[in-house]
Backbone bond lengths (Angstrom), bond angles and torsions (degrees), N, CA, C in turn:
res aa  C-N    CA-C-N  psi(-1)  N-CA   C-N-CA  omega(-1)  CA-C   N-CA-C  phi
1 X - - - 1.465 - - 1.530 109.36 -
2 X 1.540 106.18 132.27 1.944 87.95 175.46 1.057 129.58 -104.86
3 X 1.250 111.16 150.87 1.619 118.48 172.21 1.311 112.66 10.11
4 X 1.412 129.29 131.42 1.262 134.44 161.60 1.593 130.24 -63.42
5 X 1.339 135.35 115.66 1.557 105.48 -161.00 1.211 119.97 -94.15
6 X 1.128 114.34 160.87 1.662 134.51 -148.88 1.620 90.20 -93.35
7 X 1.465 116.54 117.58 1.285 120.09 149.65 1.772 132.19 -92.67
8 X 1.529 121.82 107.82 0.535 123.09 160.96 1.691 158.99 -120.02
9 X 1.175 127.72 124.42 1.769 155.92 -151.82 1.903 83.23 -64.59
10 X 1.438 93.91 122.09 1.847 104.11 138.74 1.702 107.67 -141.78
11 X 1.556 91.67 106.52 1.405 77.67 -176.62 1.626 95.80 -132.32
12 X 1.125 147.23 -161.15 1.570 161.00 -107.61 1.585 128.11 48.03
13 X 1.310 102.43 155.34 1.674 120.78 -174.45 1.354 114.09 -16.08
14 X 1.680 115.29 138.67 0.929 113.59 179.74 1.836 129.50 -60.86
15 X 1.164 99.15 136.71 1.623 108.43 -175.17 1.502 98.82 90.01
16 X 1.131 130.73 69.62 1.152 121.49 -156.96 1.828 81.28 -131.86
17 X 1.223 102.41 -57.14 2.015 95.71 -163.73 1.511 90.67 162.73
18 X 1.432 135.74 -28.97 1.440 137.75 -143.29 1.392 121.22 -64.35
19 X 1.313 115.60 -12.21 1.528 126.05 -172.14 1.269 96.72 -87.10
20 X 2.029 107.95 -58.01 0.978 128.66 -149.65 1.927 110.92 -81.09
21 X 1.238 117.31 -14.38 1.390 136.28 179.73 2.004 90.52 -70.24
22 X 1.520 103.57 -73.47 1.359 115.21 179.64 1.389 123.92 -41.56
23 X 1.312 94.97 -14.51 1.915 90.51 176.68 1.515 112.23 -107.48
24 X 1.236 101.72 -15.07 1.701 108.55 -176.59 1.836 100.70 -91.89
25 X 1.280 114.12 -18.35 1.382 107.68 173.07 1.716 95.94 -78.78
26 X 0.921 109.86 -55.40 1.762 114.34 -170.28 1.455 96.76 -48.82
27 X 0.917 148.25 -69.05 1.661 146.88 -168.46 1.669 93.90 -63.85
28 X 1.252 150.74 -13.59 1.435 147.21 147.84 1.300 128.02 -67.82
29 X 0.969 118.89 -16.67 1.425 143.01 -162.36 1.766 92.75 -102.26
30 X 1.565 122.39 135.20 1.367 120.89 178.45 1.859 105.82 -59.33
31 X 1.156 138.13 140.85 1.189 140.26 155.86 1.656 111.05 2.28
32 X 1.456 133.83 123.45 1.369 145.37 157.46 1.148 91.82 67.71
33 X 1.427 156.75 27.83 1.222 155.89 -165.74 1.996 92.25 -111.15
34 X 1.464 116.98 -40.87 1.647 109.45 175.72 1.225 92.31 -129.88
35 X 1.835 100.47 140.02 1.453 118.62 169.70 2.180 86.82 -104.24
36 X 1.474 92.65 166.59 0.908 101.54 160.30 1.688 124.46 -130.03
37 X 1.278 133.35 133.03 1.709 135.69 170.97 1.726 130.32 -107.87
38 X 0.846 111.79 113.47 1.134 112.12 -155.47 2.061 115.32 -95.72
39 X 1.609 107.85 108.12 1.837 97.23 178.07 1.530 109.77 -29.18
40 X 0.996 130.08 -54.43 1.455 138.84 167.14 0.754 116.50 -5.95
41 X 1.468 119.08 -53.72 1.979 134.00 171.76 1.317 116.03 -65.99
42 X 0.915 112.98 -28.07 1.707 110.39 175.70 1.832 110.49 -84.73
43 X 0.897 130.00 7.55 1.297 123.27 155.04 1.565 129.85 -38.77
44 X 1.759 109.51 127.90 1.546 101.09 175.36 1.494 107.34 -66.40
45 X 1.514 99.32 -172.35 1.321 92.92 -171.17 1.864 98.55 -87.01
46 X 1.533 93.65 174.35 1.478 92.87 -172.08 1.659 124.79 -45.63
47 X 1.442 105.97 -25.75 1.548 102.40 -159.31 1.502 102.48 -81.18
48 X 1.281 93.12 -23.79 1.488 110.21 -168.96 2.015 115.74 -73.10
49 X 1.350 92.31 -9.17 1.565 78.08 -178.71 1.368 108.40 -91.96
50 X 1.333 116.23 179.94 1.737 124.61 -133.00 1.143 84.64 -115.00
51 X 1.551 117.19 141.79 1.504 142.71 -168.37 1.215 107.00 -111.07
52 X 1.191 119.69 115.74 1.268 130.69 170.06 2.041 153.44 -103.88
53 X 0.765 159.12 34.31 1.425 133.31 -43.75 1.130 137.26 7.49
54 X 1.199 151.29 54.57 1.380 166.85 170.10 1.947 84.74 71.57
55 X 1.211 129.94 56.84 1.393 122.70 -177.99 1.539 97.00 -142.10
56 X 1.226 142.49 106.91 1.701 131.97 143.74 1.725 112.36 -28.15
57 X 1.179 91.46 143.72 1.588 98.54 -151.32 2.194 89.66 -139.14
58 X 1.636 98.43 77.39 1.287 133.46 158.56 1.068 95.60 -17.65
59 X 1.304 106.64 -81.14 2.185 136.29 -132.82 1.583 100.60 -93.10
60 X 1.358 133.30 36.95 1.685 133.58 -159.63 1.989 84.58 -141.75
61 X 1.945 98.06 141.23 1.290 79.78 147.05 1.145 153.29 -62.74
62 X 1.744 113.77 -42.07 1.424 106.71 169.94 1.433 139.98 -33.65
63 X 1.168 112.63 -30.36 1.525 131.28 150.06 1.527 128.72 -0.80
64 X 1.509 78.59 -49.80 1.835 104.12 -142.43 2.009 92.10 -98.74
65 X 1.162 109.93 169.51 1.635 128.84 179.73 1.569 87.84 -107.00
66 X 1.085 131.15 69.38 1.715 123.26 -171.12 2.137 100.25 -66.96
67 X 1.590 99.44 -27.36 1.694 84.61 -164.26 1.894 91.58 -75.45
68 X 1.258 117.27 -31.57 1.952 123.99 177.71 2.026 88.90 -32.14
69 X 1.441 88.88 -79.21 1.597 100.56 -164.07 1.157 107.67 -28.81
70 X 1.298 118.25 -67.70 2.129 135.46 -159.95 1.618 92.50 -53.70
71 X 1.158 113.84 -60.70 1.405 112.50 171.23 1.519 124.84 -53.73
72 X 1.087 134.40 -56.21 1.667 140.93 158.04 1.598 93.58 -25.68
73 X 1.475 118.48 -87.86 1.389 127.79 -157.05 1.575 117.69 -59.40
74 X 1.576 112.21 -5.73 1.610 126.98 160.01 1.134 95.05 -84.66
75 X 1.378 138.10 -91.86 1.560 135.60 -174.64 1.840 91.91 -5.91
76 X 1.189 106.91 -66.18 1.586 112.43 -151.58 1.451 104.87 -51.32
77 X 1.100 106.39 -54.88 1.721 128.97 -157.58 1.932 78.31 -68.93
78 X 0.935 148.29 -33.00 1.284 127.18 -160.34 1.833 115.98 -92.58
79 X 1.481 91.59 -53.00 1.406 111.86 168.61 1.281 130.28 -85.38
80 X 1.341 108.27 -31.08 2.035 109.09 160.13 1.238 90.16 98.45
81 X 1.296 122.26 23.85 1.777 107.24 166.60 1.425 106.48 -171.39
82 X 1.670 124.96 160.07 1.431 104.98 179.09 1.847 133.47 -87.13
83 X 1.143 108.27 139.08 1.358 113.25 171.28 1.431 115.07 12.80
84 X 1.679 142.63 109.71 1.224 128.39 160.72 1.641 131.90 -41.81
85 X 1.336 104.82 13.82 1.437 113.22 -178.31 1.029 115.37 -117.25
86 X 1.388 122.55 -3.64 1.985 128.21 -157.12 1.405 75.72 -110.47
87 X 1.391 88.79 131.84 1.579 124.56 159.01 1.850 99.32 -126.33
88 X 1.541 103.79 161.37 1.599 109.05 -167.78 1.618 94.32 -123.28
89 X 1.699 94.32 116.23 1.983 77.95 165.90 1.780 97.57 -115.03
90 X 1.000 86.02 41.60 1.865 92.22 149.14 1.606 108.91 -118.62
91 X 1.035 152.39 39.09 1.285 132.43 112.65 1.364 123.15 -79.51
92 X 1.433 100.82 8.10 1.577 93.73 -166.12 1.790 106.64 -93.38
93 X 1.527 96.80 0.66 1.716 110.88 177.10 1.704 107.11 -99.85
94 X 1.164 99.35 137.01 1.915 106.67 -174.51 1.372 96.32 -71.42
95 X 1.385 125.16 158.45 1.711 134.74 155.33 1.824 111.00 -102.69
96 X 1.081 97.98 -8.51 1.827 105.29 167.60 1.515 90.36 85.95
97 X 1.516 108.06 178.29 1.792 123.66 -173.53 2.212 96.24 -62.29
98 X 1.299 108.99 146.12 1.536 108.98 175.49 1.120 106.48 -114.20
99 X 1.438 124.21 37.04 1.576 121.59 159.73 1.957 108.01 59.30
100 X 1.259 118.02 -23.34 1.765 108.70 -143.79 2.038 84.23 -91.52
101 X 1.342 99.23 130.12 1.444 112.62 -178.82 1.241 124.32 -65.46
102 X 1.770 144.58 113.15 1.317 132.75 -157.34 1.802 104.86 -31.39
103 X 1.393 100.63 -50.12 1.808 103.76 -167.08 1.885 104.25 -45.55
104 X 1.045 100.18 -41.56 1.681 104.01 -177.96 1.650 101.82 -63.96
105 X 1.479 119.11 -53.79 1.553 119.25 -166.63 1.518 118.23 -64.83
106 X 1.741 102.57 -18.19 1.313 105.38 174.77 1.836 119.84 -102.45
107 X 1.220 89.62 -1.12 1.593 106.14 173.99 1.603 102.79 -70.75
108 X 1.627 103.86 -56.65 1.329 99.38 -164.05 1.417 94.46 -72.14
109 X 1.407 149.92 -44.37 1.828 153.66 -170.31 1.778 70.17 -42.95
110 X 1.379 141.54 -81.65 1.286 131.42 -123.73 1.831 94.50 -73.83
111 X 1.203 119.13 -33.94 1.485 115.12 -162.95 1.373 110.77 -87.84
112 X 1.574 123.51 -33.79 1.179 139.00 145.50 2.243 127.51 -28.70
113 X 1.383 90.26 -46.40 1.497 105.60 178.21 1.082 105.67 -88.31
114 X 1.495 135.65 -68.54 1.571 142.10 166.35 1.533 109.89 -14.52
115 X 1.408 115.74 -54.87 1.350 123.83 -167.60 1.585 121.27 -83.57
116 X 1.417 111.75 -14.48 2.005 148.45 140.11 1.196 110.22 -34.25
117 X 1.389 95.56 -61.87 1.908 109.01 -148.57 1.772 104.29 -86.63
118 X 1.184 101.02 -50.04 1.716 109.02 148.74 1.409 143.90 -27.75
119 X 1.152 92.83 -60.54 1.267 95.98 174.08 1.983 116.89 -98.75
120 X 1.263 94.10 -3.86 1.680 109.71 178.44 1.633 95.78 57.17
121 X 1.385 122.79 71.06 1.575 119.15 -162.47 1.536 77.02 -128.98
122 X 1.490 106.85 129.63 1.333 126.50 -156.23 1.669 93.55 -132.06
123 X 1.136 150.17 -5.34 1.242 141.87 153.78 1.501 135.50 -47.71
124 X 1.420 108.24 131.92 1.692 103.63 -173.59 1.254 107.86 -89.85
125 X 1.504 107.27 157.36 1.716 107.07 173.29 1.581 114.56 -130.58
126 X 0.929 90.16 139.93 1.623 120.34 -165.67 2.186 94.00 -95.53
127 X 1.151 111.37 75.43 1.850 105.10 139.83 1.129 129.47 -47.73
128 X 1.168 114.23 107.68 1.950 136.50 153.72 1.312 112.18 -80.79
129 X 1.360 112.36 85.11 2.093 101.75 -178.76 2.087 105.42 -100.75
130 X 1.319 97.59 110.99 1.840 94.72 179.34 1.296 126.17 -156.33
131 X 0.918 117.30 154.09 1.804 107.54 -173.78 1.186 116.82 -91.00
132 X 1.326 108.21 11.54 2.096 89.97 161.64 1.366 104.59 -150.49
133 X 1.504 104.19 36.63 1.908 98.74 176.43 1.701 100.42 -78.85
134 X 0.891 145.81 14.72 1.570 127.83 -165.72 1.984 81.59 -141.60
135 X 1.420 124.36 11.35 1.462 113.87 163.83 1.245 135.53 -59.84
136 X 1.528 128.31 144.14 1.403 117.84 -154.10 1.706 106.58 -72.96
137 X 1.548 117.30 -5.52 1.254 103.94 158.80 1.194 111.61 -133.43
138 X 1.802 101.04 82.59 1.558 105.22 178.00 1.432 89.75 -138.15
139 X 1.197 121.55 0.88 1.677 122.93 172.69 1.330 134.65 -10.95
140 X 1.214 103.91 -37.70 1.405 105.14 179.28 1.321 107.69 -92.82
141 X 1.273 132.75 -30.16 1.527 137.46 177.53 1.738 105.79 -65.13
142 X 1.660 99.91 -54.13 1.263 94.36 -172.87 1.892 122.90 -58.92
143 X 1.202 103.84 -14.39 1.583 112.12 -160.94 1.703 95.96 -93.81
144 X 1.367 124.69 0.30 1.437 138.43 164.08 1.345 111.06 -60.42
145 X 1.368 120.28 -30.82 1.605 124.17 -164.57 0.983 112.65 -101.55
146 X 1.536 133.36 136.02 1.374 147.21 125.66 1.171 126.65 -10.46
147 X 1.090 141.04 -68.18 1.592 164.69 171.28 1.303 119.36 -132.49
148 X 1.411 126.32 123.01 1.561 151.44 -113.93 1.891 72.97 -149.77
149 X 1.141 133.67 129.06 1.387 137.88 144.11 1.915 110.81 -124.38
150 X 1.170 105.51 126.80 1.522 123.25 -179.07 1.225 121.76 -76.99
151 X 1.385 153.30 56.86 1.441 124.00 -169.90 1.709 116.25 -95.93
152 X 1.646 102.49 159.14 1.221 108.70 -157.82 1.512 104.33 -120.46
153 X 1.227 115.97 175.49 1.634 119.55 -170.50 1.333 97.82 178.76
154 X 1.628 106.09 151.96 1.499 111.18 -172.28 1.332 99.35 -84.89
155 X 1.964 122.88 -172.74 0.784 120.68 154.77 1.726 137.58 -36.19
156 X 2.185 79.35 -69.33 1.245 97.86 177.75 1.726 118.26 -55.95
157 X 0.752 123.44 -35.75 1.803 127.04 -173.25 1.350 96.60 -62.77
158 X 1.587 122.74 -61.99 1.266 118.13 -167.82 1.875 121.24 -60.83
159 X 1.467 88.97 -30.65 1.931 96.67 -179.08 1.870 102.58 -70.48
160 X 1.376 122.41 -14.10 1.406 129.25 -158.18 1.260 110.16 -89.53
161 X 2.010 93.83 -49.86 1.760 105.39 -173.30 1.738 95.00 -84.39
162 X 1.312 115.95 -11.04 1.886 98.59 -163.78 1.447 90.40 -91.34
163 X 1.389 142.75 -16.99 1.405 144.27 -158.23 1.784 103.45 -97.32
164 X 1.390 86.27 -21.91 1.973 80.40 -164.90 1.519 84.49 -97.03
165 X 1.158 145.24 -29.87 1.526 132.48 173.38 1.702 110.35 -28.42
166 X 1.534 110.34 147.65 1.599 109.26 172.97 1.392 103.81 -78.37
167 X 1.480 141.51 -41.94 1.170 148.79 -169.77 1.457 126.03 130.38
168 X 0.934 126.90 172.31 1.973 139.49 -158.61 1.418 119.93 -83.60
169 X 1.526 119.77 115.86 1.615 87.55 170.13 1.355 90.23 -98.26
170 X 1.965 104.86 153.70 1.565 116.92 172.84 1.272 99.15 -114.87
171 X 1.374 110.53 -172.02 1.624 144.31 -162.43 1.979 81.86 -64.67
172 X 1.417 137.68 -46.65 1.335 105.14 -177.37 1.294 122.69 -111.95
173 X 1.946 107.78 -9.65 1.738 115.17 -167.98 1.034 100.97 -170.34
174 X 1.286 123.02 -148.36 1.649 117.05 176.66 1.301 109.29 -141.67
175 X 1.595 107.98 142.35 1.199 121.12 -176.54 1.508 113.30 -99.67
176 X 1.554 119.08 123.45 1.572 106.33 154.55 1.365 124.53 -118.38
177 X 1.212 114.74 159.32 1.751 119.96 -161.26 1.778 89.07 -59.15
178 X 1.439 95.24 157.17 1.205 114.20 171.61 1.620 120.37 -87.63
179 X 1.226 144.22 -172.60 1.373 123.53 156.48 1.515 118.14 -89.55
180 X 1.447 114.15 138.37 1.422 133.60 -153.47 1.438 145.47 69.93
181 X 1.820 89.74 11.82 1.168 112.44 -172.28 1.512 111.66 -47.93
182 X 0.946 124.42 -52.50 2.032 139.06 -156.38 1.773 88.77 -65.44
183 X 1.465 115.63 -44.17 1.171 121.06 -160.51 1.637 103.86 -82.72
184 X 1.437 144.09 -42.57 1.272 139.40 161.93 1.100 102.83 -89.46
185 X 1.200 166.61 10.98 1.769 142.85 149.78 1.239 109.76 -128.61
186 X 1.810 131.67 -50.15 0.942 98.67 -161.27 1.771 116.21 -95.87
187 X 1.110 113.86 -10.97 1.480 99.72 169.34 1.651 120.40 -84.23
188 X 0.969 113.69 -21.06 1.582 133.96 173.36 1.954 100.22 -47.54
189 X 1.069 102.03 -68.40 1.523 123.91 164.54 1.275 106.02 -58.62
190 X 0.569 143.24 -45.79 1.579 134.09 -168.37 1.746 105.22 -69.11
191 X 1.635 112.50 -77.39 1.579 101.96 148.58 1.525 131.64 -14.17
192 X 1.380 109.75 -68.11 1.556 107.78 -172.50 1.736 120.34 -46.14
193 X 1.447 93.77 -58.32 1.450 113.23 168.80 1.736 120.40 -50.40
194 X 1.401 118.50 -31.52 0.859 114.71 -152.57 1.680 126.62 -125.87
195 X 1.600 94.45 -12.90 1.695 98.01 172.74 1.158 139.47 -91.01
196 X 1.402 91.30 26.30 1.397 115.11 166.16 1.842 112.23 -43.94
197 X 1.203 93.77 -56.74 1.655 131.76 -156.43 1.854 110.71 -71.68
198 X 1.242 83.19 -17.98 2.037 99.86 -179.68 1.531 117.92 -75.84
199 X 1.226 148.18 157.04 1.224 120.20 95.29 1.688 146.79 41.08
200 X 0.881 148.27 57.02 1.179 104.30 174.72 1.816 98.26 97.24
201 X 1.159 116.65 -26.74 1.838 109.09 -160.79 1.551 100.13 69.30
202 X 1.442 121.08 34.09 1.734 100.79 165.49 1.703 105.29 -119.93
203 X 0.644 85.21 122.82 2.125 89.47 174.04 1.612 114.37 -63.79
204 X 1.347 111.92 -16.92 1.334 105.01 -179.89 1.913 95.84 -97.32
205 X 1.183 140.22 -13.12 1.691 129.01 150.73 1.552 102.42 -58.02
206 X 1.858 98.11 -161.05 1.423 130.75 -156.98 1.333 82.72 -91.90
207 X 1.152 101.93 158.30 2.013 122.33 168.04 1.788 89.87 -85.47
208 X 1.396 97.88 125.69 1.925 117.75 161.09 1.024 93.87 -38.99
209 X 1.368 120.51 117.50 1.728 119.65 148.11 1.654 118.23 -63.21
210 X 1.459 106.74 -46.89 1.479 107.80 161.43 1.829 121.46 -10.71
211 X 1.523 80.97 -77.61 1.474 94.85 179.97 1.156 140.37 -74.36
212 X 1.861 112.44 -17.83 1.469 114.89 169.51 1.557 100.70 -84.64
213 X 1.477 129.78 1.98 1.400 124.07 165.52 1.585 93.94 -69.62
214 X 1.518 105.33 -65.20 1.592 89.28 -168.18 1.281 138.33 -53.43
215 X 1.486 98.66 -29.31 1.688 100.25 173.99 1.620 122.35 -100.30
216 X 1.475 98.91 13.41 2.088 107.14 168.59 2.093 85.33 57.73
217 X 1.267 88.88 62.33 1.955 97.91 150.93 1.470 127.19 -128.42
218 X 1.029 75.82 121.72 2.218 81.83 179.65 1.428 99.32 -92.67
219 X 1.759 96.44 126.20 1.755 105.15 -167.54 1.536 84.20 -96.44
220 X 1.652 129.96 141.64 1.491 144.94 143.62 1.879 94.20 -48.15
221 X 1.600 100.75 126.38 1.719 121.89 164.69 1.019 86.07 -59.81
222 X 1.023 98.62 144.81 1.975 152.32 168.42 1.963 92.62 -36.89
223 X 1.556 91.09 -54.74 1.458 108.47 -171.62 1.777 124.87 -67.65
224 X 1.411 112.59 9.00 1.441 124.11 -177.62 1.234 93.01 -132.95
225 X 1.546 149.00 31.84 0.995 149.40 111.05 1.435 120.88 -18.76
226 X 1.109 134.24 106.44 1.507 150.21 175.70 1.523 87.70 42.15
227 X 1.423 139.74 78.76 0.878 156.13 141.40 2.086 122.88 -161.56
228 X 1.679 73.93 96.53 1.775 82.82 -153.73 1.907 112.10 -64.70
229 X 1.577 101.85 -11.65 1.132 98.44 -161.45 1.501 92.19 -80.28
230 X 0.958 135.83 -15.40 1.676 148.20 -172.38 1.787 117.00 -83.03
231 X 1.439 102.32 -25.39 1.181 129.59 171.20 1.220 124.46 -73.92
232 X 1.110 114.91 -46.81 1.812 163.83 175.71 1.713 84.94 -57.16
233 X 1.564 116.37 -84.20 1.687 115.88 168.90 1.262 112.78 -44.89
234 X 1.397 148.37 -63.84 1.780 148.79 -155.52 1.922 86.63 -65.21
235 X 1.195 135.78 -41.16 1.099 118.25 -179.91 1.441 139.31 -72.26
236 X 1.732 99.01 -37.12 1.223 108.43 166.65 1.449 118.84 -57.85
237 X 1.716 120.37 -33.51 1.211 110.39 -175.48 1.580 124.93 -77.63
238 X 1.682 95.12 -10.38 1.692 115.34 158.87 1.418 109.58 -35.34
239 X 1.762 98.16 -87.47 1.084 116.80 -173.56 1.309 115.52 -41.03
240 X 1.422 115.29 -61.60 1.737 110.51 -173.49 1.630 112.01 -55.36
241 X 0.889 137.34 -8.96 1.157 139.91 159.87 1.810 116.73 -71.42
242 X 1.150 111.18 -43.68 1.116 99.77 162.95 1.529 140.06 -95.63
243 X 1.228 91.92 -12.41 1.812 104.60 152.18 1.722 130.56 -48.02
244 X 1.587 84.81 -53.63 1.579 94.86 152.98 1.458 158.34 -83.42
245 X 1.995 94.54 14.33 1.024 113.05 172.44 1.880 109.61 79.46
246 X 0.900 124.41 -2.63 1.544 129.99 127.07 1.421 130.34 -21.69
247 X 0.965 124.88 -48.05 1.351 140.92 -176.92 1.591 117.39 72.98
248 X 1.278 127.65 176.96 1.156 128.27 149.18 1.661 126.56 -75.16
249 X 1.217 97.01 -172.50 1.855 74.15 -162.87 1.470 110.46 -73.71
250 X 1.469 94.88 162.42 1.931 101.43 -171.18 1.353 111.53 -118.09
């Protein structure tokens, strides 16, 4: 019977790195060894998302097909790969240039494989990249995963990189932010969902260690803040830890 596959969460605020983390692990990872799935895909259909001051409201759960997902990520967890029916039209959206220098992308391919070949760890991994899998009422989704990774981003960075984006294609056309979008939905949401995980309940402090003990979350250093190639490292040393049967944190 083989290996069971490893599901693993990158999720935090939008414009955070989360697409772009998931694809630079996948090109580290030996060939077909990581798929990636994206919350993105579980979107209702356009008409269907929830209006909010006369605004569609993206960044909200209601949004989302939450029973699609729970179901997808069982399929996964059973069979080790997704549904013969899921197609992703989130690759079909750019993540823009990721700053991280080939020498770095092939650093991590070398530390990534080394730590494979070593341990002869033959398990596939399944990427979850989304902005509200680790939400304080996503509990049951979140407790699906293996390894929980956090990433963080300031206000300002996130209102900068989400504004200069061209815009989304969805399940029927494409959506682009409106003006003031970051400022009425998506950081508003982002908070609500998410300060659980702080300090204090402030997103601009430290993530509770308390609480990322309880819920097995590895917070991204302070110091891989809009520096993806640094991010790119805090993850790999994730993984190699659990390659080697280390685990994530306990």
């Amino acid at each position: 019977m083989p290996d069971p596959i490893l599901l693993l969460a990158i999720s935090g605020p939008s414009s955070s790195g989360k697409t772009t983390l998931s694809r630079l692990l996948r090109d580290a990872f030996p060939p077909h060894q990581l798929t990636i799935l994206h919350l993105d895909d579980f979107y209702l259909t356009d008409a269907d998302i929830p209006v909010k001051n006369g605004i569609q409201d993206w960044d909200c759960l209601e949004s989302l097909n939450l029973p699609q997902l729970q179901q997808t990520l069982a399929y996964i967890k059973e069979h080790g790969k997704p549904p013969p029916h899921f197609v992703s039209k989130e690759d079909q959206n750019s993540v823009g240039e990721h700053g991280v220098s080939l020498e770095a992308v092939e650093k991590a391919k070398v530390r990534i494989r080394k730590a494979v070949n070593e341990a002869e760890w033959n398990r596939r991994i399944c990427v979850v990249d989304g902005f509200l899998l680790f939400s304080a009422d996503m509990k049951a989704v979140r407790e699906l995963f293996d390894v929980k990774m956090f990433l963080r981003t300031s206000y300002a960075t996130a209102k900068r990189r989400r504004e200069a984006r061209s815009g989304y294609v969805t399940l029927e056309g494409f959506w682009d932010d409106p003006p003031g979008y970051v400022d009425t939905i998506v950081w508003p949401n982002y908070i609500h969902h998410h300060k659980f995980l702080f300090v204090d309940e402030d997103v601009d402090k430290e993530l509770d260690e308390s609480v990322c003990r309880t819920i097995r979350l590895e917070g991204m250093p302070r110091d891989a803040e809009e520096n993806m190639g640094r991010c790119l490292e805090w993850a790999v040393d994730v993984l190699e830890k659990v390659i080697r049967g280390e685990g994530p944190r306990s």
